[in-house]
GUVO-894706 format. One line per field, with one value per residue (C-alpha): chain; x negated, y negated, z negated; residue in three letters; residue number from 0. Coordinates in steps of 0.25 Angstrom, whole numbers, padded with zeros to 4 digits. Layout:
% residues N
unit (A, ...)
u (X, ...)
v (Y, ...)
w (Z, ...)
code (ALA, ...)
pos (NUM, ...)
END
This chain:
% residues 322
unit (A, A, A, A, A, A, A, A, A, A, A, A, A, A, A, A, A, A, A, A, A, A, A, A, A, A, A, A, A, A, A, A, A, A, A, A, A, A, A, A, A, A, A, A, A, A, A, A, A, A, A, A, A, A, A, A, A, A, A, A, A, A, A, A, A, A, A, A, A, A, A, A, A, A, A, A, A, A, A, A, A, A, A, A, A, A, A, A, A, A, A, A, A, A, A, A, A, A, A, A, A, A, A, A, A, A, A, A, A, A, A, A, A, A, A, A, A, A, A, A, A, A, A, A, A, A, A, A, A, A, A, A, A, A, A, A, A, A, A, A, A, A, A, A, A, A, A, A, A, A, A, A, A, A, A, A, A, A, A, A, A, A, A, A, A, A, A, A, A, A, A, A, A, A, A, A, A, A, A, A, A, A, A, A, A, A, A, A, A, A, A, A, A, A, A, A, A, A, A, A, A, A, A, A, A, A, A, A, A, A, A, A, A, A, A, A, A, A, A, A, A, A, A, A, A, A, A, A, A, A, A, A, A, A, A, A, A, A, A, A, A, A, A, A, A, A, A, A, A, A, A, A, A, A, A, A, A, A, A, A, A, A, A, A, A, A, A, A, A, A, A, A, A, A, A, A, A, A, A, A, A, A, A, A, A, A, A, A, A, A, A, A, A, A, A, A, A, A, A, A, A, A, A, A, A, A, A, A, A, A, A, A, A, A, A, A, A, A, A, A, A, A)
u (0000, -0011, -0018, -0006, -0004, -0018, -0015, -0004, -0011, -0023, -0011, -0008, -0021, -0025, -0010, -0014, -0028, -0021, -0012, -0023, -0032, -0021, -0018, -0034, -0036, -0025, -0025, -0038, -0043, -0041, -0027, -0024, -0015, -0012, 0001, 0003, -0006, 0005, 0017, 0012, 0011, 0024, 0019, 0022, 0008, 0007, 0006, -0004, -0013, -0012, -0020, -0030, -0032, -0037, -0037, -0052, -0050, -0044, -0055, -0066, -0059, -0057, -0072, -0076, -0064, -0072, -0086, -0082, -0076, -0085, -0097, -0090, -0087, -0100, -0107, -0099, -0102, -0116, -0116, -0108, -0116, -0125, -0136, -0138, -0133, -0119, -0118, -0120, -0109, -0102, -0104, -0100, -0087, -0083, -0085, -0076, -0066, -0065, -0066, -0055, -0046, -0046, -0049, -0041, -0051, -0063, -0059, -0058, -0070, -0078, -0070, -0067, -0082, -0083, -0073, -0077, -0081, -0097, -0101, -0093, -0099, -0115, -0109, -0100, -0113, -0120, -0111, -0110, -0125, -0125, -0115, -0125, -0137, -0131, -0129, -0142, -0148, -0139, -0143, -0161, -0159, -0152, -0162, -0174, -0164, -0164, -0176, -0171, -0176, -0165, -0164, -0160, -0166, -0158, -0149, -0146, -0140, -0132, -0126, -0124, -0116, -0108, -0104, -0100, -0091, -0087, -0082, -0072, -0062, -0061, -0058, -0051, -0037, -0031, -0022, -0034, -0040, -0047, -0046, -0056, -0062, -0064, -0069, -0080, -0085, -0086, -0093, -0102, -0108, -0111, -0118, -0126, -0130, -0144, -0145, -0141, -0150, -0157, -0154, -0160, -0170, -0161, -0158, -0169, -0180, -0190, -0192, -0207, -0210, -0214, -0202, -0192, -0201, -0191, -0177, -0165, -0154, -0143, -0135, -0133, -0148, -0154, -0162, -0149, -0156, -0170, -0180, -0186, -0200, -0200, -0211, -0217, -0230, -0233, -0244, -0247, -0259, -0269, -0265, -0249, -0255, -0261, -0248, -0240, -0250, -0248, -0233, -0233, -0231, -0244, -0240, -0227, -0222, -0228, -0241, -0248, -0253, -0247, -0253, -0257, -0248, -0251, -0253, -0239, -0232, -0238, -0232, -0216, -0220, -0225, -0211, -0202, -0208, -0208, -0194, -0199, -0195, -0205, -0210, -0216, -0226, -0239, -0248, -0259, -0247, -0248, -0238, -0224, -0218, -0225, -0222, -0207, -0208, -0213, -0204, -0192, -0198, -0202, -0190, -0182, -0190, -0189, -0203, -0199, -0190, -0202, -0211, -0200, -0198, -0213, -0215, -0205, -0215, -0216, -0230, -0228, -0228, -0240, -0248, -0242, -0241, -0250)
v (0000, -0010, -0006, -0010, -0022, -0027, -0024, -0034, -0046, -0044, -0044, -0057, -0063, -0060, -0067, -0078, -0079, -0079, -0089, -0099, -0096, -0102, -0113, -0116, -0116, -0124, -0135, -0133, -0130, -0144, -0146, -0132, -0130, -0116, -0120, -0119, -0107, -0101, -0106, -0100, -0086, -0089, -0088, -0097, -0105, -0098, -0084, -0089, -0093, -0077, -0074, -0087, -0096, -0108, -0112, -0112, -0097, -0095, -0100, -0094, -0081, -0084, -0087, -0073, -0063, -0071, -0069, -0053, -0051, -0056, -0049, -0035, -0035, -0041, -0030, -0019, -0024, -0024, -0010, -0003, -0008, 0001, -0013, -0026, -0031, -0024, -0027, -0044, -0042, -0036, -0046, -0058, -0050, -0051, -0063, -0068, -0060, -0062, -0076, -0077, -0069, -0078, -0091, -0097, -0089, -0095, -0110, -0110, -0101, -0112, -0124, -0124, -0118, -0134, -0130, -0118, -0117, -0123, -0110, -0100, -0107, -0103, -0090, -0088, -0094, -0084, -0074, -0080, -0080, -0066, -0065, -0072, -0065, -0051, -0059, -0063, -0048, -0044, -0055, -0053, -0036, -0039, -0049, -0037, -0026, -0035, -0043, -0056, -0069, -0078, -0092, -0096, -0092, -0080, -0085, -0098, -0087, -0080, -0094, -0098, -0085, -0087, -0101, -0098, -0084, -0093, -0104, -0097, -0101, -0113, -0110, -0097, -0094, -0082, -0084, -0085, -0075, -0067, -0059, -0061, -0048, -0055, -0068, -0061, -0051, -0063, -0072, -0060, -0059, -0074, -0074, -0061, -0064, -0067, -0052, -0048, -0037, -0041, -0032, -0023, -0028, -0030, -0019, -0015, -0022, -0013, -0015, -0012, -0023, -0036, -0041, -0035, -0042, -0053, -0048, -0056, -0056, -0056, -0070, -0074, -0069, -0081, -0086, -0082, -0079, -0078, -0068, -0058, -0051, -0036, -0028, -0014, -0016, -0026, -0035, -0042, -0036, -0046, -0045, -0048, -0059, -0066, -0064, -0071, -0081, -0092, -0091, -0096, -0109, -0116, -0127, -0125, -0137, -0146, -0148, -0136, -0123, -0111, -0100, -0089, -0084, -0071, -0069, -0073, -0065, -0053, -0056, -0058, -0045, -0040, -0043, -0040, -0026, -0024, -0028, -0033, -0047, -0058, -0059, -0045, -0051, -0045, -0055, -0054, -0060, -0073, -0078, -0073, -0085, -0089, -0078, -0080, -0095, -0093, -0082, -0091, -0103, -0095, -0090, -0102, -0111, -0098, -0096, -0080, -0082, -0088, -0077, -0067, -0072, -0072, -0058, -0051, -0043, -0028, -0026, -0013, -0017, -0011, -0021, -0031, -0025, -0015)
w (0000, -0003, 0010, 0018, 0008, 0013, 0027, 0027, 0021, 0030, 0041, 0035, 0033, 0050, 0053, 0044, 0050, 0064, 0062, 0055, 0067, 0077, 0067, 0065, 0080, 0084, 0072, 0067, 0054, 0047, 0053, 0048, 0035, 0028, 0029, 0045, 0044, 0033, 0043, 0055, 0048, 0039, 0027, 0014, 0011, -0002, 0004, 0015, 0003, -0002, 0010, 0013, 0002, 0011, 0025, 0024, 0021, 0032, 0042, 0036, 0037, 0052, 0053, 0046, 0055, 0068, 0063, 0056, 0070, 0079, 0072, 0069, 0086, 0088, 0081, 0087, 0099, 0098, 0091, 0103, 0115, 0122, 0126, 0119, 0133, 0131, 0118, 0122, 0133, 0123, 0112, 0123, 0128, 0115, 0110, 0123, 0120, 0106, 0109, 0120, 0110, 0098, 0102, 0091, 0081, 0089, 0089, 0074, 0071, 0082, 0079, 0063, 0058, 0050, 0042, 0035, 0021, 0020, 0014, 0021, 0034, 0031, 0031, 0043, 0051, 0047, 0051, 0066, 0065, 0064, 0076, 0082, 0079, 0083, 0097, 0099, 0095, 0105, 0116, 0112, 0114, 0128, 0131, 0128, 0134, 0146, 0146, 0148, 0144, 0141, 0145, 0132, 0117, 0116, 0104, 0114, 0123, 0111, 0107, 0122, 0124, 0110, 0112, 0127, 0122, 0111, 0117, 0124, 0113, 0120, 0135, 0135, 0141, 0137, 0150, 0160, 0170, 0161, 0149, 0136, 0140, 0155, 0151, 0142, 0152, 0162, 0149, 0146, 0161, 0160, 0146, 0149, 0162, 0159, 0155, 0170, 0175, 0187, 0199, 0209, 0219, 0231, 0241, 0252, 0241, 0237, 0223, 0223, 0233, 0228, 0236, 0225, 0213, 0213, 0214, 0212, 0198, 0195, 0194, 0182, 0177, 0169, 0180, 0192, 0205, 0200, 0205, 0196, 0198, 0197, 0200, 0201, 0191, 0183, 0189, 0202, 0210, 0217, 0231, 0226, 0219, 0229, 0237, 0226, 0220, 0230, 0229, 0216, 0210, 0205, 0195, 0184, 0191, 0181, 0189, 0178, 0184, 0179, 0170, 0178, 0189, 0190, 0175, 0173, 0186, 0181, 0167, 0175, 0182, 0169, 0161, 0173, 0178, 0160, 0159, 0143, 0139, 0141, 0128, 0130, 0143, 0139, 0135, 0148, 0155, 0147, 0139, 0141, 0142, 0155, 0161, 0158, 0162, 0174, 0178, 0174, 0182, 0194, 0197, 0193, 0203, 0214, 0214, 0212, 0224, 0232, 0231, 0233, 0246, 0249, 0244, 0256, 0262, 0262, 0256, 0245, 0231, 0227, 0234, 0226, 0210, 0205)
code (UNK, UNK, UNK, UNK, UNK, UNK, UNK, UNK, UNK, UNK, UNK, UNK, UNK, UNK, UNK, UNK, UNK, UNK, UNK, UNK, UNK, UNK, UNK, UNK, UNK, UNK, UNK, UNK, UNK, UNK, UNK, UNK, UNK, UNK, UNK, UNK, UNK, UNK, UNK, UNK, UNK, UNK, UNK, UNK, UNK, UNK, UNK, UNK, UNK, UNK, UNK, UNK, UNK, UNK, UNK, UNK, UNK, UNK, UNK, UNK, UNK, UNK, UNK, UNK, UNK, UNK, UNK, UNK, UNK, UNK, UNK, UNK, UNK, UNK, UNK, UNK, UNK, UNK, UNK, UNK, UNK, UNK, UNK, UNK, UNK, UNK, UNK, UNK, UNK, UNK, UNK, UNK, UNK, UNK, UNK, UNK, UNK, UNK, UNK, UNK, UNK, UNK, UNK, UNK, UNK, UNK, UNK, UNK, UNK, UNK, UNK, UNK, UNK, UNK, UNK, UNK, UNK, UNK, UNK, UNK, UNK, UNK, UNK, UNK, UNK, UNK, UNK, UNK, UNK, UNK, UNK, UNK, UNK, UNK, UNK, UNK, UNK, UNK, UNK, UNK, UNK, UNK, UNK, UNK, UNK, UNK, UNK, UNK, UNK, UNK, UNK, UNK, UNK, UNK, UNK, UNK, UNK, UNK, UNK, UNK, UNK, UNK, UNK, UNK, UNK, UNK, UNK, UNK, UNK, UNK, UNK, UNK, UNK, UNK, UNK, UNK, UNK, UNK, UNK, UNK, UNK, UNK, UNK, UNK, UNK, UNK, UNK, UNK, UNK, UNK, UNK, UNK, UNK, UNK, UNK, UNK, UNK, UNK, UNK, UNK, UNK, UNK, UNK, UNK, UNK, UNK, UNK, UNK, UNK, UNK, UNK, UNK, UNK, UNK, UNK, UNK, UNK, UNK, UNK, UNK, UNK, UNK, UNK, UNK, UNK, UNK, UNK, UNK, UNK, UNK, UNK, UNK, UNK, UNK, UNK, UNK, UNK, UNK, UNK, UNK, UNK, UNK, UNK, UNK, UNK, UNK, UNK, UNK, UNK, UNK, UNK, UNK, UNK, UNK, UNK, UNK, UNK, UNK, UNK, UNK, UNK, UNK, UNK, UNK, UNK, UNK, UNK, UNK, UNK, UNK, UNK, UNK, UNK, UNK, UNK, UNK, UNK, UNK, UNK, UNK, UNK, UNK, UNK, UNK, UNK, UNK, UNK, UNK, UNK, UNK, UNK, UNK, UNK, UNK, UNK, UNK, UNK, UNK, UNK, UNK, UNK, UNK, UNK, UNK, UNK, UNK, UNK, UNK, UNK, UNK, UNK, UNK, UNK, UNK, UNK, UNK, UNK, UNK, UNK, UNK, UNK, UNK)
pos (0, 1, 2, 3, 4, 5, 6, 7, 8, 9, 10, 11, 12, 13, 14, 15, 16, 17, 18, 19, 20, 21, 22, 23, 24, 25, 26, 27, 28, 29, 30, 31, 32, 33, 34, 35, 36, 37, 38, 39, 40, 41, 42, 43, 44, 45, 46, 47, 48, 49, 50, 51, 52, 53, 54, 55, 56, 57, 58, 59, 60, 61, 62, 63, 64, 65, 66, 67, 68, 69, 70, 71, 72, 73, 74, 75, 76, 77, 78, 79, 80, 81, 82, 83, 84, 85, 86, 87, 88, 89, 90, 91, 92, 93, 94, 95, 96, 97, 98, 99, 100, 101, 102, 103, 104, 105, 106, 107, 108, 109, 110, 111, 112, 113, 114, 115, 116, 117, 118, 119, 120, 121, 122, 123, 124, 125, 126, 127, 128, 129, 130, 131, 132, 133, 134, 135, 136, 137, 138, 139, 140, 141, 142, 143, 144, 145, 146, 147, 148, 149, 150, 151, 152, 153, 154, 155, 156, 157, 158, 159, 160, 161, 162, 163, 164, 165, 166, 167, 168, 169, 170, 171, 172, 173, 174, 175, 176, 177, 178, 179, 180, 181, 182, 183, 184, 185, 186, 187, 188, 189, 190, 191, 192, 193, 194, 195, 196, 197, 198, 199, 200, 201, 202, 203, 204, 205, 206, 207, 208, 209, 210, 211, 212, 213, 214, 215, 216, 217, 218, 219, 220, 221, 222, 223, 224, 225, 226, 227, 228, 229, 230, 231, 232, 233, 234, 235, 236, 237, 238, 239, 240, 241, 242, 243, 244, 245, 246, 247, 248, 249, 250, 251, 252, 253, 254, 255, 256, 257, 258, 259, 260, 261, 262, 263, 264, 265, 266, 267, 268, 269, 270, 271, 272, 273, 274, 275, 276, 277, 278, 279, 280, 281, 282, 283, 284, 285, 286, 287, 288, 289, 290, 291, 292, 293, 294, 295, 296, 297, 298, 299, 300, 301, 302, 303, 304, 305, 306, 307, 308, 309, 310, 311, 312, 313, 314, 315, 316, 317, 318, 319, 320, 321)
END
């Protein structure tokens, strides 16, 4: 009898939560009173007291269901995905969804954060820091699974993600052309696309031939429409070389001579043919960071595409890589 008696006033208490969710949303906190909340669930005041003793205790147990909800689905998530790259489009679908179908919740828990308790704040950051974090692990073992070198710090990326998926409060129509489920597939392939596998050399391209070291990604890869070197061994031998030398930029466009050129090509081949991160460029290849650099500028300023186009010609790759 007293588990169904409990069963009834947690009933009571979601209702109640509901219905001062809308109100908040709608009003806001400050223009709130518990006697509106107790008129839209039909209650006398004194009875809505019996199950929240303030208005204030009301919004921070809105702000603790989002942040117990949105880390238990978070953490299933991440526990059930087969790749840290399943489990970040998991983690993004989500959060869209989630979003798209309580957008009342997320416009107060966004919009109404200053009026919580000074002490009870410190602690609900926390617990968003936490979200947060489990995020960011998520997004650094994709970034190692795949290799990738973000544009952006990785936790610029995690916020950048969040506040785009987190936003959606404010645009969302239930009644447009796509569903949560939809718009979060669509928002997913958007925010991952910097974790895009490149794709085979094209067809009829031998992908031993020197031809085939730059080969074309996906759009959408964080430098869309890039060339990325690929090859068979890890260092240039003299006679390639001497072929691709004069093809390369002599000054960073600052009137300084580069370091090395070959030093630093054979780092990019190095990390490419390797598939490691950047950071792990041996040391004889000069400093990672060079290496990275220059690969980045290269192919944003088309030098890759240049020496693509002067490298059509049929020699066999082993006079060029050995």
């Amino acid at each position: 009898m007293a588990r169904e008696v409990v069963t009834k006033a947690d009933a009571q208490r979601d209702r109640i939560l509901r219905a001062a969710t809308e109100i908040f949303s709608r009003r806001g906190y400050r223009a709130t009173s518990m006697n509106e909340i107790a008129a839209e669930v039909g209650l006398r005041k004194p009875t809505l007291y019996h199950y929240f003793h303030s208005k204030e205790e009301l919004l921070v147990r809105l702000y603790e269901d989002v942040m117990d909800e949105s880390l238990a689905l978070a953490r299933e998530i991440v526990g059930t995905s087969s790749t840290s790259i399943d489990a970040l489009h998991g983690l993004l679908v989500s959060r869209v969804v989630y979003t798209c179908e309580h957008k009342d919740l997320l416009k107060v828990f966004f919009e109404e954060e200053g009026e919580l308790p000074a002490g009870l704040l410190e602690t609900l950051m926390a617990r968003r820091h936490e979200f947060e974090d489990l995020f960011l692990d998520v997004v650094q073992k994709s970034c190692r699974a795949r290799s990738v070198q973000l544009p952006s710090a990785p936790r610029i990326y995690v916020n950048t993600c969040l506040g785009a998926v987190n936003w959606i409060y404010k645009w969302y129509d239930p009644t447009g052309p796509n569903n949560p489920r939809q718009l979060g597939e669509e928002m997913a392939a958007l925010l991952l696309a910097p974790f895009a596998a490149p794709t085979a050399p094209e067809p009829g391209t031998d992908a031993r031939h020197p031809s085939a070291c730059l080969t074309k990604t996906r759009p959408g890869w964080p430098w869309s429409g890039s060339m990325i070197v690929s090859v068979r061994r890890s260092e240039l031998t003299d006679a390639a070389w001497a072929r691709i030398e004069p093809l390369l930029p002599q000054a960073d466009g600052r009137g300084r001579r580069w370091r090395d050129h070959r030093q630093v090509v054979n780092g990019i081949l190095w990390r490419l043919r390797s598939d490691a991160p950047w950071r792990d460029i041996p040391e004889r290849y000069g400093p990672w960071q060079t290496c990275y650099e220059r690969y980045k500028r290269w192919d944003e300023d088309g030098t890759w595409a240049r020496l693509l186009e002067a490298m059509q010609v049929e020699d066999d790759a082993s006079h060029w890589v050995g």
